[in-house]
C-alpha positions in Angstrom: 15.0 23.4 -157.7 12.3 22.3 -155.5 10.8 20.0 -158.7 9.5 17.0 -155.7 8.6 19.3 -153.2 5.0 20.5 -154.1 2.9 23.3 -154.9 4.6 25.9 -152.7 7.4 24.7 -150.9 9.9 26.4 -152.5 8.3 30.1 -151.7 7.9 28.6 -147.7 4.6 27.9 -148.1 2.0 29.2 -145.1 4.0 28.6 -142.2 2.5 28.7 -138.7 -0.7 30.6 -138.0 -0.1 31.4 -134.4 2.2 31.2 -131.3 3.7 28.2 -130.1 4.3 27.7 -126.5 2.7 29.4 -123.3 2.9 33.0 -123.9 3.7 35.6 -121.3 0.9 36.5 -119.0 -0.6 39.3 -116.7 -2.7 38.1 -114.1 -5.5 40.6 -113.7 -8.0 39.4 -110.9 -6.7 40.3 -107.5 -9.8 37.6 -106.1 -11.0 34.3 -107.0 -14.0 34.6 -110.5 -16.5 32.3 -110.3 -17.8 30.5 -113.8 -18.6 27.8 -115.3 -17.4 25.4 -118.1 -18.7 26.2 -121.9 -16.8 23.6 -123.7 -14.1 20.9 -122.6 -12.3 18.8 -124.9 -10.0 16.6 -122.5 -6.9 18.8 -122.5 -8.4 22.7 -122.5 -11.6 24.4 -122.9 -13.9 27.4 -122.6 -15.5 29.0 -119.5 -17.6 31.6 -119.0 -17.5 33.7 -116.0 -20.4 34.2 -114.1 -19.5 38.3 -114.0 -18.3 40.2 -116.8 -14.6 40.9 -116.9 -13.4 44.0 -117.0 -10.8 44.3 -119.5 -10.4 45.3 -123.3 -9.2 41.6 -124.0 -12.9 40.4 -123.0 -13.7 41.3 -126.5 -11.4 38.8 -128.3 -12.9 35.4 -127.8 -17.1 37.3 -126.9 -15.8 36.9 -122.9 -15.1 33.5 -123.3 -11.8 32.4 -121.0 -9.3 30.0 -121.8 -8.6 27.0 -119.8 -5.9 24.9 -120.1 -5.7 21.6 -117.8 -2.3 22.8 -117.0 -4.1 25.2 -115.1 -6.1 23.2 -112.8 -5.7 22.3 -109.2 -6.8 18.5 -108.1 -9.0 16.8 -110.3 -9.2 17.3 -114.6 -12.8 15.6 -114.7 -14.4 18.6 -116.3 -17.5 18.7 -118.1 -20.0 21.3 -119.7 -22.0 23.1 -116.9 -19.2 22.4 -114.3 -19.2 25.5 -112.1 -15.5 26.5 -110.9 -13.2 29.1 -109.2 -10.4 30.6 -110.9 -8.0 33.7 -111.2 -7.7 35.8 -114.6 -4.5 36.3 -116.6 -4.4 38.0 -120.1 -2.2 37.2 -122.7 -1.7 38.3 -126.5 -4.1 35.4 -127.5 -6.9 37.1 -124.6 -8.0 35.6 -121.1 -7.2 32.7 -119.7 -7.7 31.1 -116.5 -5.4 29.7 -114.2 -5.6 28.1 -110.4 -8.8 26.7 -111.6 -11.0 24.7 -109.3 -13.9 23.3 -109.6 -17.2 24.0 -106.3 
């Protein structure tokens, strides 16, 4: 019983360390947030809004909001320093952006 399977397989082993999939959000800006891009790796990346956000989940990620390009309206070319629009959601994971934009 489990004799090829490795160290442990047979007791399931770690198994995922997060959620998988988009999880349910709460959008929590009534206007357009101004920021600017932190970190962008092709596909998602960090922002930091220009004002601080007023919510508990702030404190997860230091205030940093999630982007994913999913989330972007017209072009993906993001880079660090790129300033942008966008509106707040929060999630179990913390804030993200979404109808991103960049000005």
């Amino acid at each position: 019983k489990g004799k090829d399977m490795g160290w442990g397989w047979d007791k399931g082993g770690k198994g995922q360390k997060g959620p998988v999939g988009p999880l349910p959000r709460t959008r929590i800006s009534d206007v357009a947030v101004t920021g600017e891009i932190l970190e962008w790796k092709g596909k998602y990346g960090w922002l930091k809004p220009h004002a601080e956000i007023d919510s508990p989940a702030a404190k997860k990620r230091q205030g940093k909001v999630f982007l994913s390009s999913k989330d972007i309206v017209g072009s993906v070319d993001f880079e660090v320093g790129t300033m942008v629009t966008f509106q707040v959601y929060e999630d179990a994971s913390g804030l993200g952006a979404e109808e991103c934009s960049a000005f």
